[in-house]
ZADO-1210 file (C-alpha; in nm, 4 decimals, padded with zeros to 6 digits):
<atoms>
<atom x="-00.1725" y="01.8035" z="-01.5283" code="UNK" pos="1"/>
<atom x="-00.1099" y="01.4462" z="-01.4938" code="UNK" pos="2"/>
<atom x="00.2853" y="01.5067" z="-01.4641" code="UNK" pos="3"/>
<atom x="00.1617" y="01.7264" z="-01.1414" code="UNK" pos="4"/>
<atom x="-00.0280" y="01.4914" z="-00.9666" code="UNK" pos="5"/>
<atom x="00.2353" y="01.2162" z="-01.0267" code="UNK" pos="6"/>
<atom x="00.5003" y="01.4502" z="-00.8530" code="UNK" pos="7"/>
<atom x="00.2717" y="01.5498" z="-00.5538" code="UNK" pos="8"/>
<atom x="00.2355" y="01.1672" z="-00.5089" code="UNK" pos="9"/>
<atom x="00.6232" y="01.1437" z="-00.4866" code="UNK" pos="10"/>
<atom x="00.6151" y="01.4083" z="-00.2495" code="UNK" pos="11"/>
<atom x="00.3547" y="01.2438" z="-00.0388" code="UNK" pos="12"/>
<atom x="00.5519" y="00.8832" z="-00.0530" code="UNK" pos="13"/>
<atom x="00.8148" y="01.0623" z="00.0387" code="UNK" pos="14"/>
<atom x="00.6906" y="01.1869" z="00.3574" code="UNK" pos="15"/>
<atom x="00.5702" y="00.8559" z="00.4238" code="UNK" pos="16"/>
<atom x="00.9379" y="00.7713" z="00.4051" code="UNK" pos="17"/>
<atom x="01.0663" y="01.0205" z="00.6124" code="UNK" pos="18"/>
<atom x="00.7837" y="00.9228" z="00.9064" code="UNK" pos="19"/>
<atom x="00.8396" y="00.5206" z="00.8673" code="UNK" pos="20"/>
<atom x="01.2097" y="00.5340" z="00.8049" code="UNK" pos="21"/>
<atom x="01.2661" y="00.8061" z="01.1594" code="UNK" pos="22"/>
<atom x="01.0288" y="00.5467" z="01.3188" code="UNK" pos="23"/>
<atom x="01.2103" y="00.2365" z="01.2013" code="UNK" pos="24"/>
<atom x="01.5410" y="00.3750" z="01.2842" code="UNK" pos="25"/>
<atom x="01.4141" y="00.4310" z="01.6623" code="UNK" pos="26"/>
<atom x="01.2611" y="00.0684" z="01.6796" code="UNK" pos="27"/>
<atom x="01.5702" y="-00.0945" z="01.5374" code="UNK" pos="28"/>
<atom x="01.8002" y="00.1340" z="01.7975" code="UNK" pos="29"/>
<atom x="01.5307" y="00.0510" z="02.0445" code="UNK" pos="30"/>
<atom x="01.5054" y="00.4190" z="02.1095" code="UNK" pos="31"/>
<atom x="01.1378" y="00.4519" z="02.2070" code="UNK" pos="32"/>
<atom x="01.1768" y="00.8395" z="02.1011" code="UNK" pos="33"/>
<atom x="00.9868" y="01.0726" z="01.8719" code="UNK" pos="34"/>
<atom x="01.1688" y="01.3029" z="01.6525" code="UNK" pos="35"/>
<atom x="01.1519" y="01.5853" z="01.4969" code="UNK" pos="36"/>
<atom x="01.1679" y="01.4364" z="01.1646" code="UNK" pos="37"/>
<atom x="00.8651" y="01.2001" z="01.1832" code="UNK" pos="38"/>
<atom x="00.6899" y="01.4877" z="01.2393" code="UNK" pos="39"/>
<atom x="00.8199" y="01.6289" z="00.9676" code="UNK" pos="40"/>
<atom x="00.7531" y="01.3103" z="00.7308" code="UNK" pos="41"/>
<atom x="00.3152" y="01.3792" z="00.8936" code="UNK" pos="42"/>
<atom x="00.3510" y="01.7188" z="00.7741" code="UNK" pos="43"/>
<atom x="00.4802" y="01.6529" z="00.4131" code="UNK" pos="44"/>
<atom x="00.2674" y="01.3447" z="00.3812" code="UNK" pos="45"/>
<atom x="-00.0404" y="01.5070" z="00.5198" code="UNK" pos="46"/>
<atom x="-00.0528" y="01.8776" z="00.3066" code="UNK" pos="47"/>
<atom x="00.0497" y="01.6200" z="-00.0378" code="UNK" pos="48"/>
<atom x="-00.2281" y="01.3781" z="00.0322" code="UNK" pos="49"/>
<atom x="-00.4707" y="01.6895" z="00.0725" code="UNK" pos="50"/>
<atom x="-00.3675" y="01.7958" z="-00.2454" code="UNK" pos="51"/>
<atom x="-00.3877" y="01.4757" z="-00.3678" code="UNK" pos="52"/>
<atom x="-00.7431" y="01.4325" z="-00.2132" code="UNK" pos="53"/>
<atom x="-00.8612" y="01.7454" z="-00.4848" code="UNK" pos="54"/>
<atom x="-01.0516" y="01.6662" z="-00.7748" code="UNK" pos="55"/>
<atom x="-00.7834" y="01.8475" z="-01.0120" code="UNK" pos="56"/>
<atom x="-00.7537" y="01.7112" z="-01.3882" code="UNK" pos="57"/>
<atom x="-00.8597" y="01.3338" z="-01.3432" code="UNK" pos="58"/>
<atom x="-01.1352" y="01.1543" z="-01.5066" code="UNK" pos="59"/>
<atom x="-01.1800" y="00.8992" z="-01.2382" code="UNK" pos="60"/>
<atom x="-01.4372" y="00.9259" z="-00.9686" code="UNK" pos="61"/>
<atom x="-01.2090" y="00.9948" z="-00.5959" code="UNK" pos="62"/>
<atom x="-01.3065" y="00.7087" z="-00.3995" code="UNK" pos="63"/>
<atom x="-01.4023" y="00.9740" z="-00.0655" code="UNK" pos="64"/>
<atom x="-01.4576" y="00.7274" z="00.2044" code="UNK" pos="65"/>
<atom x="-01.0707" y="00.5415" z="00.1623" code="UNK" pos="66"/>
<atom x="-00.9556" y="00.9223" z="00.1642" code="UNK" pos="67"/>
<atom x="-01.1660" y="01.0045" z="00.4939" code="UNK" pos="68"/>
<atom x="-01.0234" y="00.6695" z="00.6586" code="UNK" pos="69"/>
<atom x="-00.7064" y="00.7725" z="00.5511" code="UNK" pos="70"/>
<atom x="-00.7401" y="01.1259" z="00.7243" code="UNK" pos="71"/>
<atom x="-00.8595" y="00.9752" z="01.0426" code="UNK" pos="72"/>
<atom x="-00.6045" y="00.7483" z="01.0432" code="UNK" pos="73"/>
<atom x="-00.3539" y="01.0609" z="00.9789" code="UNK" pos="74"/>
<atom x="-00.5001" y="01.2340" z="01.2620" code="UNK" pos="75"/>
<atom x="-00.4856" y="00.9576" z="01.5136" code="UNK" pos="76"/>
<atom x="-00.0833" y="00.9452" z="01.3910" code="UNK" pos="77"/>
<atom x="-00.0420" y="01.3264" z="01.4499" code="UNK" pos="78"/>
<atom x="-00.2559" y="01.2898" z="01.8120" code="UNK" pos="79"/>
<atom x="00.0171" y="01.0327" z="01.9113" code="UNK" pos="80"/>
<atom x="00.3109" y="01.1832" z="01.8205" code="UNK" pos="81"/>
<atom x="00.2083" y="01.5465" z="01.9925" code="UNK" pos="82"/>
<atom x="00.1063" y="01.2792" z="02.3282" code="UNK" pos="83"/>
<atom x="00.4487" y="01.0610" z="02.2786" code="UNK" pos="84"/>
<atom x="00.6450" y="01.4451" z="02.2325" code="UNK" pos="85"/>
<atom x="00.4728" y="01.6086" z="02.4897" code="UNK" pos="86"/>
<atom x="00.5400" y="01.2891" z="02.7318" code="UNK" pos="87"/>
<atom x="00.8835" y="01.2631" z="02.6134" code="UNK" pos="88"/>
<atom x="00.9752" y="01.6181" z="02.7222" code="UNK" pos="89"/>
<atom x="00.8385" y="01.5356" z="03.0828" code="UNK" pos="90"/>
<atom x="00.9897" y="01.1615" z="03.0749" code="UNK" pos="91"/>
<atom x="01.2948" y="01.1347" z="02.8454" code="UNK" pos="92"/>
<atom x="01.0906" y="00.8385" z="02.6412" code="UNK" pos="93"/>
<atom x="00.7697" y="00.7268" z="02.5077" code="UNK" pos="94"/>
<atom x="00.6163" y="00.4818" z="02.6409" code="UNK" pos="95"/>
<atom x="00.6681" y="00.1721" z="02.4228" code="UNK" pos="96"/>
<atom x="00.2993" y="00.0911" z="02.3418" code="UNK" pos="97"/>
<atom x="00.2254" y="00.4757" z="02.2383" code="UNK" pos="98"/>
<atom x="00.5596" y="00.4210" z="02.0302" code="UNK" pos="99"/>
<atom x="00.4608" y="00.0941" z="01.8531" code="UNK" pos="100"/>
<atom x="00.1358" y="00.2513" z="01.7675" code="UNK" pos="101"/>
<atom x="00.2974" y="00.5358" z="01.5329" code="UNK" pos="102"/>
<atom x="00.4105" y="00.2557" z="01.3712" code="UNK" pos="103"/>
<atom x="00.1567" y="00.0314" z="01.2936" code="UNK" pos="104"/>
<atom x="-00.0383" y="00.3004" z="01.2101" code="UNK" pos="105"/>
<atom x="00.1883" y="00.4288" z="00.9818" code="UNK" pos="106"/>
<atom x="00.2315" y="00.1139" z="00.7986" code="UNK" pos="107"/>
<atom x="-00.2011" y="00.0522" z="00.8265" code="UNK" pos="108"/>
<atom x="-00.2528" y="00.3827" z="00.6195" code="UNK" pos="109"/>
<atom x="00.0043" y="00.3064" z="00.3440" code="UNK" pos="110"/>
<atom x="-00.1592" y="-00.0446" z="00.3597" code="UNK" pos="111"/>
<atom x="-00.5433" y="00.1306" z="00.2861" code="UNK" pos="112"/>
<atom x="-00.3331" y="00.3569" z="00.0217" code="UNK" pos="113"/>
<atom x="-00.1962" y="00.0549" z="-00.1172" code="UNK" pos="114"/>
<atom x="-00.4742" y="-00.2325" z="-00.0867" code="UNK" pos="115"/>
<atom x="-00.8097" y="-00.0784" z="-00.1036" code="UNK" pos="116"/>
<atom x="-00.9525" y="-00.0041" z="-00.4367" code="UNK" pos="117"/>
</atoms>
């Protein structure tokens, strides 16, 4: 059961990948774009860290308020990049401070995931 939970986790650092890496390849490019593939990256790293958030075959208590913070914090990531999309279609680019936002937030959740015990 352990082996299982250790492979969701790769799947969920994985889609952290995918969303910071798509995002870090627009910054660098200076692209202020949203692609398909950071939403992608939300969608694998959100349905993991669900799974991840289930009480399955640990004997540790689940520290529920870091993984509520880190759902909000999800959710306000998924809110922008439907606004920076949806603007993007009507625009041709996201406005910059919507853009760097993705980003930070991106990099604050795996910062809670990381840092908060």
């Amino acid at each position: 059961m352990e082996t299982l939970r250790h492979v969701v986790l790769l799947v969920h650092l994985v889609g952290f990948a995918l969303l910071f890496g798509a995002w870090a390849v627009e910054a660098v490019n200076r692209r202020y774009k949203v692609t398909r593939l950071m939403s992608y990256g939300l969608l694998i790293a959100g349905v993991a860290g669900l799974a991840l958030a289930a009480p399955w075959g640990i004997s540790y208590d689940m520290n529920y308020v870091k993984i509520g913070v880190k759902l909000v914090v999800l959710l306000a990531i998924g809110a922008l990049l439907g606004i920076g999309s949806a603007r993007q279609r009507r625009n041709g680019s996201v406005p910059p401070a919507l853009f760097w936002s993705i980003g930070v937030l991106t990099l604050v959740n795996a910062g809670i995931a990381v840092l908060w015990r």
